[in-house]
C-alpha positions as CSV (number, residue, x, y, z in Angstrom):
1,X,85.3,-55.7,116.6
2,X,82.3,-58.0,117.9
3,X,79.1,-56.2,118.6
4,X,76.8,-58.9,119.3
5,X,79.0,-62.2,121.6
6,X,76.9,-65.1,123.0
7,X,79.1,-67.3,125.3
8,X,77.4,-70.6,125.7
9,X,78.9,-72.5,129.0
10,X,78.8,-76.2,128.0
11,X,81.1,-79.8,128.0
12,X,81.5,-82.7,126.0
13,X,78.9,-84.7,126.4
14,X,80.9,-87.8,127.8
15,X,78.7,-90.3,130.0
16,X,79.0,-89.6,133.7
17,X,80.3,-86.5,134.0
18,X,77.4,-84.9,132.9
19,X,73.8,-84.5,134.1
20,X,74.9,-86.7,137.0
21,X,71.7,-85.7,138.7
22,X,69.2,-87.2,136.0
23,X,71.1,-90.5,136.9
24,X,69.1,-92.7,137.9
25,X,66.5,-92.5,136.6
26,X,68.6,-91.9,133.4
27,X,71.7,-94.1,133.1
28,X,74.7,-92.4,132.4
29,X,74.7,-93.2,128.3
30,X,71.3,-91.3,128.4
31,X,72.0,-88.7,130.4
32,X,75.0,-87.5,128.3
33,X,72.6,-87.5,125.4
34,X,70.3,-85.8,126.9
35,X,73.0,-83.3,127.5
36,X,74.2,-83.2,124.1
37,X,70.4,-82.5,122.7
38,X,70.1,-79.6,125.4
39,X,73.5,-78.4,124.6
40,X,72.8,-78.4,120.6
41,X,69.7,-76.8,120.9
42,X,71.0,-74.2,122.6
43,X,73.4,-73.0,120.0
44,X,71.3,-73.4,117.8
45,X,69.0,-70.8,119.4
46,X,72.4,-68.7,120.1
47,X,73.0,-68.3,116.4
48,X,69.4,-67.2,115.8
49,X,70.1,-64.2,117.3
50,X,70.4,-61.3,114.9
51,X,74.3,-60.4,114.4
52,X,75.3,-62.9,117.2
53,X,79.0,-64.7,116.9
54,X,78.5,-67.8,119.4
55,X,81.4,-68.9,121.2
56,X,81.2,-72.5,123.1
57,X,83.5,-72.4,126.2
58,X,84.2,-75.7,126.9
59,X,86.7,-77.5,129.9
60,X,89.6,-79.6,128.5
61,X,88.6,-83.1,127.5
62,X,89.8,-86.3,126.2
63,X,87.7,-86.7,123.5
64,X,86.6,-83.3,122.1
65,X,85.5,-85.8,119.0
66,X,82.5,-85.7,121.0
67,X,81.5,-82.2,120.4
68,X,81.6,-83.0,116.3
69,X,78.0,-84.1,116.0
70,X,77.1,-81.7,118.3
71,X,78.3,-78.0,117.4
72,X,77.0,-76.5,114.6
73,X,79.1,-74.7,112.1
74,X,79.1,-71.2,112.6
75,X,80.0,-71.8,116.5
76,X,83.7,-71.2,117.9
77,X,84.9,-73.7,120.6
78,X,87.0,-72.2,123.1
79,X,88.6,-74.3,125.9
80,X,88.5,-72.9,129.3
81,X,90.9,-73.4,132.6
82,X,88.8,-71.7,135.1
83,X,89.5,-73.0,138.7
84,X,85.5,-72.8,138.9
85,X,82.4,-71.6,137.8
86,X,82.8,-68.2,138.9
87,X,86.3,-68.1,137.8
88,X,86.0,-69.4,134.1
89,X,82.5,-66.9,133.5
90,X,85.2,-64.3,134.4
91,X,87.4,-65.8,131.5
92,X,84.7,-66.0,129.8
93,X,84.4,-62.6,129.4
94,X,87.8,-61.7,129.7
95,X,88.6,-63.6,127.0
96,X,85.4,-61.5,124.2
97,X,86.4,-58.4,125.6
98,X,90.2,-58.7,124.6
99,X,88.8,-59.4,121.4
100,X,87.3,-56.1,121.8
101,X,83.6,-57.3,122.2
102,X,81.4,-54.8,122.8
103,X,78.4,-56.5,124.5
104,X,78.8,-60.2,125.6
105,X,75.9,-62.2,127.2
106,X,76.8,-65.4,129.1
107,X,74.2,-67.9,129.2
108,X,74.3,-72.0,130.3
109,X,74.0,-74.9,128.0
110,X,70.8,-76.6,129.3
111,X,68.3,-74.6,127.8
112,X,67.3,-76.2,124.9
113,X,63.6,-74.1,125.1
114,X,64.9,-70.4,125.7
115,X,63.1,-68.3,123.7
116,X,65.7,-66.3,121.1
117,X,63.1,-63.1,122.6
118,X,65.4,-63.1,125.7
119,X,68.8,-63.0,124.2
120,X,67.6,-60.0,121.4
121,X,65.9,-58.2,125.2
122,X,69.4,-58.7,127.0
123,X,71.4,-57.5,124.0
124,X,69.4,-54.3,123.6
125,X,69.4,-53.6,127.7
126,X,73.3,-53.5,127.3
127,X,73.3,-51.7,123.5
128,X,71.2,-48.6,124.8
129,X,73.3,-48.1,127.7
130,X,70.2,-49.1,130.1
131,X,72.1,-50.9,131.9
132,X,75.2,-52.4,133.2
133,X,74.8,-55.6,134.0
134,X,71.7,-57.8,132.8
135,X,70.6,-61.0,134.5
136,X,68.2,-64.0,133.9
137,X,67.0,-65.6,137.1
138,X,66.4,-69.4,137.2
139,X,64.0,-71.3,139.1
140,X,66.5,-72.7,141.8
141,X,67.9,-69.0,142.8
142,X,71.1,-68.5,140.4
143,X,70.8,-66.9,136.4
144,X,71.0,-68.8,133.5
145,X,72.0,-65.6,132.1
146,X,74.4,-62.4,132.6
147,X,75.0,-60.0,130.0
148,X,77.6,-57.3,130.5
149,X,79.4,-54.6,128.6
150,X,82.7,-55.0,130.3
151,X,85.0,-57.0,132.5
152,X,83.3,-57.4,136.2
153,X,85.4,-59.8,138.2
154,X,84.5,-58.8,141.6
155,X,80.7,-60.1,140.3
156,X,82.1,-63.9,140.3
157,X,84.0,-63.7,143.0
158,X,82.8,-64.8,146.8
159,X,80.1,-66.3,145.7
160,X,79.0,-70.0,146.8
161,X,77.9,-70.9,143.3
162,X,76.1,-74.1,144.9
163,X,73.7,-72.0,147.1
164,X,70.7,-70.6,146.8
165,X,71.4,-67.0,147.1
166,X,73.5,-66.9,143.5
167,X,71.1,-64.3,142.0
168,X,70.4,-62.2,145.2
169,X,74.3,-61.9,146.1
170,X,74.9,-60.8,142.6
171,X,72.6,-58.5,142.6
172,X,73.4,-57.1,145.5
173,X,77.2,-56.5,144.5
174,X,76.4,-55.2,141.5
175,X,73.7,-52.6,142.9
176,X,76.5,-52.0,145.9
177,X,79.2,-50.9,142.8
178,X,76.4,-48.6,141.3
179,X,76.1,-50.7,138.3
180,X,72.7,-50.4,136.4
181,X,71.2,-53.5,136.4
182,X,68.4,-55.3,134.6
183,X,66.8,-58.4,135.8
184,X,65.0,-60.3,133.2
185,X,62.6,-63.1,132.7
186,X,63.1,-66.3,134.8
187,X,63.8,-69.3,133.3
188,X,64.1,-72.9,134.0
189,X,67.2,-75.4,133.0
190,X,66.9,-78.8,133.2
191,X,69.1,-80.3,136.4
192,X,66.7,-82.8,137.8
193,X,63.8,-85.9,137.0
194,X,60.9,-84.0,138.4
195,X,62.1,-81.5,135.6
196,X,61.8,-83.7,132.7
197,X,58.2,-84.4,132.3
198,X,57.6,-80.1,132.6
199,X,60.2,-80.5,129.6
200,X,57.7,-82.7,127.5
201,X,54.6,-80.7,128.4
202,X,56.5,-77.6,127.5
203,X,57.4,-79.2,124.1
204,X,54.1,-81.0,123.6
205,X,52.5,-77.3,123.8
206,X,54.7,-75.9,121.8
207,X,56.2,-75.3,118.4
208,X,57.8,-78.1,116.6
209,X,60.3,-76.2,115.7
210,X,61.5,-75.4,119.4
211,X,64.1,-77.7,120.4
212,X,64.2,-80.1,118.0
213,X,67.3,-82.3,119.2
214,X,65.8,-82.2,122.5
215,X,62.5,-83.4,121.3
216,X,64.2,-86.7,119.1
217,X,66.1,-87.7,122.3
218,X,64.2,-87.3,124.6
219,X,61.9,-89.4,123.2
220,X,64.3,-92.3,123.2
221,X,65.8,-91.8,126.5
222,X,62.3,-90.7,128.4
223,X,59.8,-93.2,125.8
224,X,57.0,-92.7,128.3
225,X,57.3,-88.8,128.2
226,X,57.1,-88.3,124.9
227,X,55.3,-90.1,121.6
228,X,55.7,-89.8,118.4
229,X,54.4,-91.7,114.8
230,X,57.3,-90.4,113.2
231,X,60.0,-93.5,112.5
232,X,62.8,-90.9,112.0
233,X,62.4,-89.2,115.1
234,X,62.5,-92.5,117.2
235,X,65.9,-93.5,115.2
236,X,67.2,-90.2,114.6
237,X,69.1,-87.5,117.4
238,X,70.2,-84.6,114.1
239,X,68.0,-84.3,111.3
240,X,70.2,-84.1,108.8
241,X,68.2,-80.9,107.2
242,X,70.1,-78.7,110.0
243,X,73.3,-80.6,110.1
244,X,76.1,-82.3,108.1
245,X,77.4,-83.9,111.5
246,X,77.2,-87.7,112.2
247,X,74.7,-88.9,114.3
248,X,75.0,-88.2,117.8
Protein backbone atom coordinates (compact mmCIF):
# COMPACT_ATOMS: atom_id res chain seq x y z
CA UNK A 1 0.00 0.00 0.00
CA UNK A 2 1.27 3.76 -0.99
CA UNK A 3 0.18 6.43 1.38
CA UNK A 4 2.01 9.36 0.07
CA UNK A 5 2.22 9.18 -4.47
CA UNK A 6 3.57 12.20 -6.38
CA UNK A 7 2.96 11.78 -10.16
CA UNK A 8 5.29 14.19 -11.88
CA UNK A 9 3.96 14.74 -15.75
CA UNK A 10 7.19 15.11 -17.69
CA UNK A 11 9.13 13.94 -21.25
CA UNK A 12 12.42 13.25 -22.49
CA UNK A 13 14.01 16.09 -22.87
CA UNK A 14 14.72 15.73 -26.73
CA UNK A 15 15.34 19.14 -28.68
CA UNK A 16 12.18 20.39 -30.36
CA UNK A 17 9.65 18.77 -28.95
CA UNK A 18 9.93 20.42 -25.83
CA UNK A 19 9.55 24.03 -24.61
CA UNK A 20 8.74 24.85 -28.26
CA UNK A 21 7.58 28.16 -26.99
CA UNK A 22 10.98 29.39 -25.46
CA UNK A 23 12.14 28.88 -29.14
CA UNK A 24 13.38 31.53 -30.29
CA UNK A 25 14.72 33.15 -28.23
CA UNK A 26 16.08 29.77 -27.05
CA UNK A 27 17.19 27.39 -29.83
CA UNK A 28 15.89 24.09 -29.72
CA UNK A 29 19.32 22.43 -27.95
CA UNK A 30 18.70 25.01 -25.17
CA UNK A 31 15.41 24.75 -24.74
CA UNK A 32 15.46 20.94 -24.13
CA UNK A 33 17.95 21.75 -21.48
CA UNK A 34 16.27 23.99 -20.04
CA UNK A 35 13.57 21.43 -19.78
CA UNK A 36 15.62 18.87 -18.45
CA UNK A 37 16.97 21.32 -15.47
CA UNK A 38 13.14 22.24 -14.73
CA UNK A 39 12.17 18.68 -15.05
CA UNK A 40 15.14 17.45 -12.49
CA UNK A 41 14.45 19.96 -10.10
CA UNK A 42 11.28 19.07 -9.82
CA UNK A 43 11.82 15.54 -8.65
CA UNK A 44 14.06 16.45 -6.81
CA UNK A 45 11.58 18.65 -4.73
CA UNK A 46 8.98 15.53 -5.17
CA UNK A 47 11.20 13.24 -3.26
CA UNK A 48 11.67 15.83 -0.48
CA UNK A 49 8.37 15.35 0.56
CA UNK A 50 8.03 13.34 3.74
CA UNK A 51 7.00 9.54 2.82
CA UNK A 52 6.53 10.50 -0.92
CA UNK A 53 7.21 7.51 -3.68
CA UNK A 54 7.60 9.75 -6.94
CA UNK A 55 6.55 8.31 -10.07
CA UNK A 56 7.67 10.09 -13.48
CA UNK A 57 4.88 9.46 -16.25
CA UNK A 58 6.47 9.91 -19.21
CA UNK A 59 5.08 9.44 -23.29
CA UNK A 60 6.92 6.75 -25.26
CA UNK A 61 10.21 7.88 -26.79
CA UNK A 62 13.01 6.96 -28.83
CA UNK A 63 15.70 7.61 -26.72
CA UNK A 64 14.53 7.20 -23.09
CA UNK A 65 18.66 7.27 -22.64
CA UNK A 66 17.82 10.80 -22.30
CA UNK A 67 16.05 10.67 -19.06
CA UNK A 68 19.44 8.83 -17.40
CA UNK A 69 21.14 12.09 -16.39
CA UNK A 70 18.09 13.39 -15.51
CA UNK A 71 15.97 11.14 -13.03
CA UNK A 72 17.24 10.72 -9.85
CA UNK A 73 17.34 7.40 -8.10
CA UNK A 74 14.56 6.88 -5.98
CA UNK A 75 12.09 7.98 -8.93
CA UNK A 76 9.96 5.30 -10.89
CA UNK A 77 9.47 6.06 -14.75
CA UNK A 78 6.21 4.97 -15.97
CA UNK A 79 5.34 5.28 -19.70
CA UNK A 80 2.00 6.65 -20.54
CA UNK A 81 -0.41 6.15 -23.80
CA UNK A 82 -2.98 8.80 -22.96
CA UNK A 83 -4.77 10.03 -26.18
CA UNK A 84 -4.21 13.55 -24.35
CA UNK A 85 -3.61 15.54 -21.43
CA UNK A 86 -6.78 14.94 -19.82
CA UNK A 87 -6.73 11.37 -20.76
CA UNK A 88 -3.23 10.24 -19.56
CA UNK A 89 -3.71 12.44 -15.87
CA UNK A 90 -6.70 10.03 -15.73
CA UNK A 91 -4.09 7.15 -16.24
CA UNK A 92 -2.18 8.67 -14.20
CA UNK A 93 -4.15 8.10 -11.43
CA UNK A 94 -5.73 5.03 -12.51
CA UNK A 95 -2.71 3.55 -12.79
CA UNK A 96 -1.44 4.60 -8.29
CA UNK A 97 -4.78 3.72 -7.37
CA UNK A 98 -4.66 0.05 -8.75
CA UNK A 99 -1.59 0.01 -6.87
CA UNK A 100 -3.88 0.73 -4.08
CA UNK A 101 -2.48 4.42 -3.46
CA UNK A 102 -4.22 6.07 -0.98
CA UNK A 103 -3.66 9.77 -1.77
CA UNK A 104 -1.98 10.72 -5.09
CA UNK A 105 -1.16 14.36 -6.13
CA UNK A 106 -0.47 15.09 -9.79
CA UNK A 107 1.67 17.95 -10.46
CA UNK A 108 3.57 19.20 -13.96
CA UNK A 109 7.29 19.01 -14.66
CA UNK A 110 8.21 22.72 -15.06
CA UNK A 111 8.34 23.81 -11.70
CA UNK A 112 11.76 23.76 -10.82
CA UNK A 113 10.90 26.60 -7.71
CA UNK A 114 7.68 24.94 -6.07
CA UNK A 115 8.03 25.14 -2.69
CA UNK A 116 8.01 21.32 -0.98
CA UNK A 117 5.33 23.52 1.61
CA UNK A 118 2.73 23.00 -1.12
CA UNK A 119 3.01 19.36 -1.81
CA UNK A 120 3.19 18.50 2.37
CA UNK A 121 -0.43 21.29 2.37
CA UNK A 122 -2.04 19.16 -0.55
CA UNK A 123 -1.19 15.81 0.96
CA UNK A 124 -2.64 16.72 4.37
CA UNK A 125 -6.03 18.38 2.63
CA UNK A 126 -6.57 14.86 1.13
CA UNK A 127 -5.13 12.73 4.48
CA UNK A 128 -7.74 14.44 6.94
CA UNK A 129 -10.50 13.92 4.74
CA UNK A 130 -10.94 17.87 4.11
CA UNK A 131 -11.38 17.43 1.01
CA UNK A 132 -11.90 15.63 -2.16
CA UNK A 133 -10.25 17.02 -4.66
CA UNK A 134 -7.20 19.59 -4.18
CA UNK A 135 -6.03 22.03 -6.83
CA UNK A 136 -3.08 24.41 -7.51
CA UNK A 137 -4.00 27.28 -9.81
CA UNK A 138 -1.32 28.60 -12.31
CA UNK A 139 -0.91 31.93 -13.60
CA UNK A 140 -2.43 31.35 -17.18
CA UNK A 141 -5.90 29.84 -15.74
CA UNK A 142 -5.22 25.86 -15.57
CA UNK A 143 -3.44 23.94 -12.12
CA UNK A 144 -0.10 22.89 -11.94
CA UNK A 145 -1.52 20.69 -9.34
CA UNK A 146 -4.47 18.13 -8.52
CA UNK A 147 -4.43 15.99 -5.72
CA UNK A 148 -7.16 13.29 -5.19
CA UNK A 149 -8.00 10.38 -3.09
CA UNK A 150 -9.63 8.35 -5.86
CA UNK A 151 -10.29 7.81 -9.46
CA UNK A 152 -12.30 11.07 -10.97
CA UNK A 153 -12.53 10.61 -14.71
CA UNK A 154 -15.35 12.70 -15.47
CA UNK A 155 -12.79 15.75 -13.97
CA UNK A 156 -10.57 15.28 -17.24
CA UNK A 157 -12.93 14.85 -19.39
CA UNK A 158 -14.67 17.82 -21.79
CA UNK A 159 -12.33 19.92 -20.96
CA UNK A 160 -10.39 22.19 -23.67
CA UNK A 161 -7.05 21.71 -21.90
CA UNK A 162 -5.62 24.69 -24.26
CA UNK A 163 -8.10 27.30 -22.78
CA UNK A 164 -8.22 29.55 -20.29
CA UNK A 165 -11.09 28.27 -18.28
CA UNK A 166 -8.98 24.82 -17.14
CA UNK A 167 -9.24 25.71 -13.43
CA UNK A 168 -12.72 27.32 -13.43
CA UNK A 169 -14.37 24.24 -15.45
CA UNK A 170 -12.77 21.89 -13.00
CA UNK A 171 -13.84 23.41 -10.37
CA UNK A 172 -17.01 23.73 -11.38
CA UNK A 173 -17.52 19.89 -12.10
CA UNK A 174 -16.10 18.91 -9.20
CA UNK A 175 -18.31 21.37 -6.85
CA UNK A 176 -21.39 20.18 -9.40
CA UNK A 177 -20.51 16.23 -8.18
CA UNK A 178 -20.41 17.44 -4.41
CA UNK A 179 -16.82 16.79 -4.09
CA UNK A 180 -14.98 18.85 -1.28
CA UNK A 181 -12.55 20.83 -2.87
CA UNK A 182 -9.50 22.79 -1.80
CA UNK A 183 -7.94 25.32 -3.94
CA UNK A 184 -4.45 26.14 -3.05
CA UNK A 185 -1.73 28.59 -3.65
CA UNK A 186 -1.16 29.77 -7.32
CA UNK A 187 1.84 29.16 -8.92
CA UNK A 188 3.75 29.90 -11.94
CA UNK A 189 5.43 27.33 -14.58
CA UNK A 190 7.69 28.38 -16.99
CA UNK A 191 6.08 28.23 -20.75
CA UNK A 192 7.25 31.45 -22.21
CA UNK A 193 10.48 34.25 -22.69
CA UNK A 194 8.79 37.03 -20.66
CA UNK A 195 8.81 34.12 -17.97
CA UNK A 196 12.44 33.60 -17.85
CA UNK A 197 13.95 36.63 -16.45
CA UNK A 198 10.95 36.40 -13.31
CA UNK A 199 12.81 32.91 -13.16
CA UNK A 200 16.31 34.61 -12.44
CA UNK A 201 14.94 37.20 -10.09
CA UNK A 202 13.05 34.57 -8.33
CA UNK A 203 16.36 32.51 -7.96
CA UNK A 204 18.62 35.53 -7.49
CA UNK A 205 16.34 36.23 -4.25
CA UNK A 206 16.29 33.14 -3.12
CA UNK A 207 17.99 30.18 -1.51
CA UNK A 208 20.87 28.58 -3.28
CA UNK A 209 19.71 25.61 -2.58
CA UNK A 210 16.24 26.12 -4.58
CA UNK A 211 16.53 24.73 -7.94
CA UNK A 212 19.89 24.06 -8.43
CA UNK A 213 19.89 22.45 -11.99
CA UNK A 214 17.79 25.24 -13.04
CA UNK A 215 20.12 27.72 -11.75
CA UNK A 216 23.54 25.95 -13.62
CA UNK A 217 21.67 26.01 -16.92
CA UNK A 218 20.10 28.61 -16.98
CA UNK A 219 22.97 30.41 -16.69
CA UNK A 220 24.46 28.92 -19.83
CA UNK A 221 21.55 28.97 -22.00
CA UNK A 222 20.14 32.66 -20.68
CA UNK A 223 24.14 34.21 -19.82
CA UNK A 224 22.60 37.66 -19.56
CA UNK A 225 20.02 36.48 -16.93
CA UNK A 226 22.10 35.10 -14.67
CA UNK A 227 25.93 35.57 -13.36
CA UNK A 228 27.95 33.63 -11.57
CA UNK A 229 32.03 33.59 -10.36
CA UNK A 230 31.62 30.01 -9.88
CA UNK A 231 33.75 28.05 -12.88
CA UNK A 232 31.73 24.88 -12.04
CA UNK A 233 28.47 26.25 -12.34
CA UNK A 234 29.17 27.78 -15.90
CA UNK A 235 30.57 24.18 -17.10
CA UNK A 236 28.51 22.07 -15.03
CA UNK A 237 24.32 21.15 -15.53
CA UNK A 238 24.46 18.06 -12.16
CA UNK A 239 26.66 18.63 -9.43
CA UNK A 240 27.88 15.52 -8.90
CA UNK A 241 27.20 15.94 -4.88
CA UNK A 242 23.39 15.02 -5.73
CA UNK A 243 23.95 12.74 -8.50
CA UNK A 244 25.91 9.74 -9.98
CA UNK A 245 24.35 10.47 -13.49
CA UNK A 246 26.44 11.83 -16.51
CA UNK A 247 26.27 15.17 -17.33
CA UNK A 248 23.27 16.36 -18.93
Amino acid sequence: MMNRVIVVMGKAPEPGAVKTRLIPPLDPEQAAQLYGAFLRDTLLTALAVRDAQVILVHPPTNDLSLLDPIVPLGVTRVEDFGTDLGDSMNWAFQYCFDRDALHVVLIGSDLPTLPEEILETAFDRLENHSSDVVLGPSIDGGYYLIGLRSVQPDLFTGIIWSGSRVLDDTLAQSRRTGRHTTVLLPWHDIDRPADLEPLRQELDAGSKHVAPTTRRVLTIVWPTAMQTDDPVLTNSYLDSSTSGSAQL
